[in-house]
C-alpha positions as CSV (number, residue, x, y, z in Angstrom):
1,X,25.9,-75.6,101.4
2,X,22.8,-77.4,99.8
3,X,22.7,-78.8,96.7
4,X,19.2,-80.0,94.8
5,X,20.0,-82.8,91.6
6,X,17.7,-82.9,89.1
7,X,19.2,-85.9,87.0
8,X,17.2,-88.6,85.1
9,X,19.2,-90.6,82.8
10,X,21.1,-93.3,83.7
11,X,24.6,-91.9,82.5
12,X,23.6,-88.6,84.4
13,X,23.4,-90.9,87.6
14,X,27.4,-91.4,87.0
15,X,28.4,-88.3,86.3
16,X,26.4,-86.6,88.9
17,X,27.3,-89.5,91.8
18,X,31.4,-88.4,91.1
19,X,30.2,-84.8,90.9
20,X,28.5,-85.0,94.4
21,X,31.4,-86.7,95.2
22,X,34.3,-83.9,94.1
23,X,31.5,-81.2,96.0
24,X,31.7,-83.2,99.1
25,X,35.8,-82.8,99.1
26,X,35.7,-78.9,98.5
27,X,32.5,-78.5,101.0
28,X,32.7,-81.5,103.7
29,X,29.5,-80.3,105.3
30,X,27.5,-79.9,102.1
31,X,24.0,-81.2,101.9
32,X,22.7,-83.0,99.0
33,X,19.3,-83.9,97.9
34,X,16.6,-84.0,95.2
35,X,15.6,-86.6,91.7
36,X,18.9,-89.1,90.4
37,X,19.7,-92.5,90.4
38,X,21.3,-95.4,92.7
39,X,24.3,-94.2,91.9
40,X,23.9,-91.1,93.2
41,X,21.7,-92.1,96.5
42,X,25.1,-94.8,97.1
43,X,27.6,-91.2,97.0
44,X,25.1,-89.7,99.9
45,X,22.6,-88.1,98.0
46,X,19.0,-87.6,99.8
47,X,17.1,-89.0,97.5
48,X,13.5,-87.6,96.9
49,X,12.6,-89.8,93.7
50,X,14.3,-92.4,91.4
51,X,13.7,-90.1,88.4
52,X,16.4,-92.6,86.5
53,X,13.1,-95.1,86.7
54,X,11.1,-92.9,84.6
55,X,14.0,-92.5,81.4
56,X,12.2,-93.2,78.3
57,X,12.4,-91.8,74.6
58,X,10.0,-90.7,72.1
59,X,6.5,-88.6,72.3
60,X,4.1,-91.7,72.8
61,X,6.3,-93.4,75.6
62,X,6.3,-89.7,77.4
63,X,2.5,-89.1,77.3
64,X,1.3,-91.9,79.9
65,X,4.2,-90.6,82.1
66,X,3.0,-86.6,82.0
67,X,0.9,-86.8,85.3
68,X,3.7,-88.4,87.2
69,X,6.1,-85.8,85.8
70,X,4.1,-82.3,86.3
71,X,4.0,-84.1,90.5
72,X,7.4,-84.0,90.2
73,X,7.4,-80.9,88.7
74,X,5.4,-79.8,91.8
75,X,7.1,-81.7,94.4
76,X,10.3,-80.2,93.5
77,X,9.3,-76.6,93.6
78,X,8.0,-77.4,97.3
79,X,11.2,-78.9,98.5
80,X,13.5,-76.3,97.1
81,X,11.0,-74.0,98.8
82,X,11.1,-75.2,102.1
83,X,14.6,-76.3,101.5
84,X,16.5,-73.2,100.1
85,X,19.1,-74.9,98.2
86,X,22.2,-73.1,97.2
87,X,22.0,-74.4,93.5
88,X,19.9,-76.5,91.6
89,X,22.6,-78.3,89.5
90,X,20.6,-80.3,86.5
91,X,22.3,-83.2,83.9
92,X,20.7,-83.7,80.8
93,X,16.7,-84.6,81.1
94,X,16.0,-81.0,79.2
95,X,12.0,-81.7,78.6
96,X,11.4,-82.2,82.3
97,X,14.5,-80.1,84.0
98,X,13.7,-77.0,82.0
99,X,10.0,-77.0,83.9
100,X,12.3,-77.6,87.3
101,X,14.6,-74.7,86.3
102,X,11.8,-72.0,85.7
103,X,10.2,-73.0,89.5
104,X,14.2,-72.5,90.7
105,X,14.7,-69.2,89.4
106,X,11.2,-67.8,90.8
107,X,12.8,-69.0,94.4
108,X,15.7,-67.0,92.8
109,X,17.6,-70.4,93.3
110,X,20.9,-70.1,91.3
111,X,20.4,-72.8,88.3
112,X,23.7,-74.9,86.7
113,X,23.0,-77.1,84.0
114,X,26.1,-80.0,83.9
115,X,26.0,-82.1,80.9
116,X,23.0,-79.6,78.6
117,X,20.8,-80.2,76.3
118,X,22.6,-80.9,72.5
119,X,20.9,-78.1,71.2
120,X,23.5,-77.5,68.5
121,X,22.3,-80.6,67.1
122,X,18.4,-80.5,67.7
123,X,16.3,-77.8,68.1
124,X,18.8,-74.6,68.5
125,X,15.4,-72.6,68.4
126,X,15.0,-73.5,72.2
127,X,17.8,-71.5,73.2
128,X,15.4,-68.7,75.0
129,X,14.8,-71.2,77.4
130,X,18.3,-72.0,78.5
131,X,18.9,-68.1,78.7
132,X,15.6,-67.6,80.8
133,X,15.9,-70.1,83.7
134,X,19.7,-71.5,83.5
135,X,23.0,-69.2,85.1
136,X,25.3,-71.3,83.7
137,X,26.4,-74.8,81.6
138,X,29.0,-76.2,81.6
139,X,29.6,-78.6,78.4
140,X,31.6,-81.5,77.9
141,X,32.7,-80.3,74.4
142,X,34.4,-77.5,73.1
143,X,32.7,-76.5,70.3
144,X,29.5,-77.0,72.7
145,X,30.0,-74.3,74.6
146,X,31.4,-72.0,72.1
147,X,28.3,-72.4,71.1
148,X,26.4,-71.6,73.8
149,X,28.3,-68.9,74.6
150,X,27.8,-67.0,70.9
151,X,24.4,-67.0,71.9
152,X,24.4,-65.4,74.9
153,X,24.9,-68.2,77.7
154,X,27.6,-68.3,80.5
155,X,28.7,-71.3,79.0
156,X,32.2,-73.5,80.7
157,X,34.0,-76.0,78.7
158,X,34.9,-78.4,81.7
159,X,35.1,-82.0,79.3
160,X,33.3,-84.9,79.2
161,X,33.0,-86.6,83.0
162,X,32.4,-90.1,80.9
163,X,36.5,-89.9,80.3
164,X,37.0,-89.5,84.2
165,X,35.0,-93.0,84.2
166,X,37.1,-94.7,82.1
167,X,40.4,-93.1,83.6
168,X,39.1,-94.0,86.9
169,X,37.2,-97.5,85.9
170,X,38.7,-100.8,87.6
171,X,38.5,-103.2,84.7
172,X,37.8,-107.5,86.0
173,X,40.6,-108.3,84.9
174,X,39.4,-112.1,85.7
175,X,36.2,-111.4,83.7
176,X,39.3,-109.9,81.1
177,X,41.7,-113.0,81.5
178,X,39.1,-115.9,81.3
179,X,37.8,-114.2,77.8
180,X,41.6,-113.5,76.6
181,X,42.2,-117.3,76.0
182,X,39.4,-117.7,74.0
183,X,40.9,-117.7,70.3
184,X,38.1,-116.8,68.5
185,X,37.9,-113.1,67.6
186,X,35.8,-110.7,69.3
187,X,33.1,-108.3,68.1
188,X,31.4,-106.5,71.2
189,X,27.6,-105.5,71.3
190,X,26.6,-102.8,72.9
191,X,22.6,-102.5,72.3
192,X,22.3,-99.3,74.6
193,X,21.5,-98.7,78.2
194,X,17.6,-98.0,77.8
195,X,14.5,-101.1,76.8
196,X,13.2,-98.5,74.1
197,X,16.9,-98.6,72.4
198,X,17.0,-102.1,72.8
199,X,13.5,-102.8,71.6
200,X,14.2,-100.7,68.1
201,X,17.9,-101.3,67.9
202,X,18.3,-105.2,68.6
203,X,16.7,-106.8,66.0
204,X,18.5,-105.1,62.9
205,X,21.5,-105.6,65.4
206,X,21.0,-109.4,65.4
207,X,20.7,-109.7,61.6
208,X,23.5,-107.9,61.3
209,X,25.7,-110.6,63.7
210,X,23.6,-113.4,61.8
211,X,25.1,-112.1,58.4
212,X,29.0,-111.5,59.9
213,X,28.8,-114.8,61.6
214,X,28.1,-116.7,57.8
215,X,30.9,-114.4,56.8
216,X,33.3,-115.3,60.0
217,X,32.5,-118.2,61.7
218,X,35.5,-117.4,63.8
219,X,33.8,-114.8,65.7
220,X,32.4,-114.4,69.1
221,X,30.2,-111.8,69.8
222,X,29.9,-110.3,73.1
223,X,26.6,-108.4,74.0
224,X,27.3,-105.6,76.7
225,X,23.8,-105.4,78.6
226,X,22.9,-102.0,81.2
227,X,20.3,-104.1,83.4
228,X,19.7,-108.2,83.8
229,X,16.7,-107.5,82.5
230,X,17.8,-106.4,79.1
231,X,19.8,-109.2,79.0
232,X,16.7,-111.5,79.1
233,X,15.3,-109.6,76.1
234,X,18.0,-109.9,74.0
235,X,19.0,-113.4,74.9
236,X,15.2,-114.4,74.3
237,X,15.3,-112.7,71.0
238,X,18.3,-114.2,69.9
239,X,17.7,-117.9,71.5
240,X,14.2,-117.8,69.2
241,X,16.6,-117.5,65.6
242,X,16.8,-120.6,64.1
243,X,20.3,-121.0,62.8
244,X,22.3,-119.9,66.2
245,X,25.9,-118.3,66.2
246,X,28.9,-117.9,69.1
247,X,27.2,-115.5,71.3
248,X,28.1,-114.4,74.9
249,X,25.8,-112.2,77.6
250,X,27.1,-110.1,80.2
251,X,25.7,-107.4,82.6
252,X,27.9,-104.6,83.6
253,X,30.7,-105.6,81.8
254,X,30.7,-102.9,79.0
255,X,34.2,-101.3,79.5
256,X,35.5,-105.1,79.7
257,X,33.7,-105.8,76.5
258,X,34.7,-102.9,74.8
259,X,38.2,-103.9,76.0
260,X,38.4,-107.6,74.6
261,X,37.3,-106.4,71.2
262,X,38.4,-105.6,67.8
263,X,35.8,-103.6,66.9
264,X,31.9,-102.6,68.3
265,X,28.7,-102.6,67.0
266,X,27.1,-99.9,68.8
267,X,23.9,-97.8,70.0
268,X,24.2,-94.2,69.2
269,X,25.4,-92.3,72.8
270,X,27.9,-91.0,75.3
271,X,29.1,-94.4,75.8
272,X,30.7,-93.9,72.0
273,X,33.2,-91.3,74.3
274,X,33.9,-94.6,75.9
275,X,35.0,-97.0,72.4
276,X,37.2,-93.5,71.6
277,X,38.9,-93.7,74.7
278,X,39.5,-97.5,74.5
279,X,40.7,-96.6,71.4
280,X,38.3,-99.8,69.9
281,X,36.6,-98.6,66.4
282,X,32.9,-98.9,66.4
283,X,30.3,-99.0,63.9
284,X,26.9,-96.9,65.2
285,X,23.3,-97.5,64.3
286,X,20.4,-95.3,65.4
287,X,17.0,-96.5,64.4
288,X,13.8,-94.6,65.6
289,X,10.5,-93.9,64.7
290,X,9.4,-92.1,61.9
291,X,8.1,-88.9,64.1
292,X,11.6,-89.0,64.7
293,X,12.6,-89.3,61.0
294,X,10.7,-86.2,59.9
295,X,12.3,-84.3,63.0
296,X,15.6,-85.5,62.3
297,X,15.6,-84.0,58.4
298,X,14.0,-80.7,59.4
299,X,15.7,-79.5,62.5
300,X,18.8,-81.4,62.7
301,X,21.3,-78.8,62.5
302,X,24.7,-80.8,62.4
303,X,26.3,-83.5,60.0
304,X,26.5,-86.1,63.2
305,X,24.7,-87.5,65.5
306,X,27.4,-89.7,66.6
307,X,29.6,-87.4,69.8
308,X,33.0,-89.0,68.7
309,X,32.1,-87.8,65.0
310,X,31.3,-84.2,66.2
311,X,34.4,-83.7,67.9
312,X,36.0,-85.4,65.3
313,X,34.5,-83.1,62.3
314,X,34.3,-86.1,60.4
315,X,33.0,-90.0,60.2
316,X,35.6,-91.8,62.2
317,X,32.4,-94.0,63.3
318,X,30.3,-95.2,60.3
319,X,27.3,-94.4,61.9
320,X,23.6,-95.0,60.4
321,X,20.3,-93.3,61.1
322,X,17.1,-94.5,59.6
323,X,13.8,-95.1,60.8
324,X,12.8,-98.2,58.5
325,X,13.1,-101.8,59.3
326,X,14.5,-103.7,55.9
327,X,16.9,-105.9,55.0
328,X,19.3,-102.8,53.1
329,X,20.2,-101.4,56.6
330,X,21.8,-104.5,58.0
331,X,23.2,-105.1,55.0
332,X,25.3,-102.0,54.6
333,X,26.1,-101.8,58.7
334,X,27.8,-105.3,58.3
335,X,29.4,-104.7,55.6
336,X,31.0,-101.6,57.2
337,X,32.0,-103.9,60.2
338,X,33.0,-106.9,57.4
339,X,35.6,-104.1,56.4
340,X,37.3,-104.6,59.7
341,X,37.1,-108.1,60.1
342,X,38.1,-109.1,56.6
343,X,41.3,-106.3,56.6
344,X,43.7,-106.0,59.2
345,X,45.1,-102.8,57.7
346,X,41.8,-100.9,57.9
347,X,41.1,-102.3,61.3
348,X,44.6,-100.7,62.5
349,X,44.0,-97.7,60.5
350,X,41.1,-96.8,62.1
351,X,42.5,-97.4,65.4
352,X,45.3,-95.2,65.0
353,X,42.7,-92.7,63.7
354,X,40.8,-93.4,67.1
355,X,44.3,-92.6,69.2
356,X,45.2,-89.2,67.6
357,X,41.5,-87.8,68.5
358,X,41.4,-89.6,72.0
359,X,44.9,-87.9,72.5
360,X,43.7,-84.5,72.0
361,X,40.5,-85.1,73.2
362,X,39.6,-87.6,76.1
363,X,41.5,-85.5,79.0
364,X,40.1,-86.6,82.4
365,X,39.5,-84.5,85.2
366,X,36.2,-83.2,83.8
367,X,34.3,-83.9,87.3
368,X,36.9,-82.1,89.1
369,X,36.6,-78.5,86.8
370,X,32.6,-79.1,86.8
371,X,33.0,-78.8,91.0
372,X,35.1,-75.7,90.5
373,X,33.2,-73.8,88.4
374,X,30.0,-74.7,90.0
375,X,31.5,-73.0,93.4
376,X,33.0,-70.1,91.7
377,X,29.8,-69.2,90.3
378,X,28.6,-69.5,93.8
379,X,31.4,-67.7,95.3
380,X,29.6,-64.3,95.9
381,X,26.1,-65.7,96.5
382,X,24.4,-64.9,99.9
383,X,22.4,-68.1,100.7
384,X,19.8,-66.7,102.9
385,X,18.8,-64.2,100.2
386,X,16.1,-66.5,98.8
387,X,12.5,-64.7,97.8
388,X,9.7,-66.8,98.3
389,X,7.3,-68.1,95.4
């Protein structure tokens, strides 16, 4: 069997890498190829572009990308052409894999969409599209695909593969055991895994260490950076204030981080799942522009942006959305992490709230289901009955 990825966040590279990985043990001889990550080009994947390079947020950062991404667009419809794939198996990346999936299902290439669009949350009205080009989702939440399927979508609850990363995740427990004699207390950082998050989110999260530090001089913080080169930005940003505070730098350390902490200060994102499975209560900012502001108030459809929250039905993460850049914001997100830090009892309260939900919730073995049903959909197809385009 042949498989063609179209993945283009960095968290998709992950999940799709173990995914490729669970295929390859139920289909030895099974081809893979197409757009993804390292990740996914280390688990064998034939790797036709680094679309992970070209992640970025927000209408103005897409624009000077749109050439590059219709040749994509192209080139992929050419190789599944020549190539016949099986399925074309998609994570996240809607804006550019929903052009991808409409050239697939001219080939009459069978389309799966792992790890879909949160359209519950934004833009529900695009739903036509998902029930035009895509055969089936399969959703990492519950309530997500209950509500795809109400509105006419083969939709699979299979669980959130970010849970098979932490059950699987080898912690440095050297990195873990040098930190662990450090008696200061620990607040981790976690400033997101993309430079557009970093470049909106950083600064308000550096005034609010600045103003926790006055309030706890006890405290280390410990930044949790995706790539070295984030770590540069922040560590510039924060090595230009002028009254410094305990602060530590790491690369690929986040589960570590996460770990060693009594509480986060985080990025809105999946890695949220994460904190909840660690059982480590977060507080979680979102800042964006105001494009985004107006969007957000007219077609945000759900409470939450905040995954842990949605599953939750409530705010078990304090999490903040706002689009301006003054003083009230970081005042009011430290003082929801000061409530930790300054009151054992609601620290520990939290964190038994964190346990009950991860109990019920953050089951592994996501990856695993996601190969099954992707095969049992599969299961009656007859390959060489492709129609050309």
């Amino acid at each position: 069997m042949h498989f063609f990825f179209s993945v283009g966040e960095p968290s998709g590279d992950e999940h799709a890498a173990h995914l490729i990985a669970e295929l390859r043990k139920r289909v030895p001889n099974a081809e893979f190829s197409g757009y993804g990550g390292p990740q996914m080009a280390a688990a064998g994947q034939r790797q036709d572009f680094q679309l992970t390079d070209l992640a970025v947020m927000g209408l103005f950062k897409i624009i000077p990308l749109l050439g590059q991404f219709i040749r994509l667009a192209r080139l992929a419809k050419q190789l599944m052409r020549e190539r016949k794939p099986d399925a074309l198996i998609l994570v996240d990346f809607p804006g550019f894999n929903f052009v991808v999936a409409k050239a697939a299902k001219k080939l009459g290439i069978p389309v799966i969409y792992y790890m879909p669009p949160q359209m519950w949350a934004w833009g529900g009205w695009r739903i036509g599209k998902i029930r035009r080009t895509v055969d089936r989702v399969l959703c990492g939440l519950s309530f997500e695909a209950e509500w795809y399927a109400d509105r006419g979508v083969d939709a699979v609850f299979v669980g959130h593969p970010f849970f098979d990363a932490v059950a699987e995740k080898q912690l440095d427990e050297d990195f873990l055991v040098e930190r662990s004699t450090d008696e200061r207390r620990t607040v981790g950082i976690l400033p997101g895994s993309r430079g557009q998050e970093i470049a909106r989110n950083w600064p308000i999260m550096l005034d609010v260490m600045q103003r926790l530090a006055a309030k706890h001089p006890n405290v280390n913080f410990r930044v949790a950076n995706y790539r070295e080169e984030h770590r540069t930005i922040c560590q510039a940003a924060y090595e230009d204030l002028e009254n410094p505070f305990p602060v530590e730098f790491s690369v690929g350390k986040t589960s570590e981080i996460i770990e060693l902490a009594e509480c986060c200060l985080i990025v809105s994102g999946s890695v949220s799942l994460e904190v909840m499975a660690r059982r480590t209560p977060a507080v979680v900012v979102f800042r964006y522009n105001m494009l985004w502001a107006v969007l957000d108030k007219i077609f945000l459809q759900c409470r939450f942006i905040t995954l842990v929250n949605l599953i939750a039905g409530r705010e078990v993460m304090p999490e903040f959305r706002f689009a301006s850049d003054d003083n009230w914001h970081a005042e009011v997100i430290a003082d929801a992490v000061d409530r930790w830090l300054a009151c054992p009892q609601d620290l520990d309260r939290s964190r038994r709230e964190l346990s009950q939900l991860a109990a019920g919730a953050a089951e592994p073995g996501a990856t695993s289901r996601a190969a099954d049903a992707i095969l049992e959909r599969l299961g009656g197809m007859q390959p060489q009955s492709r129609v050309a385009a």
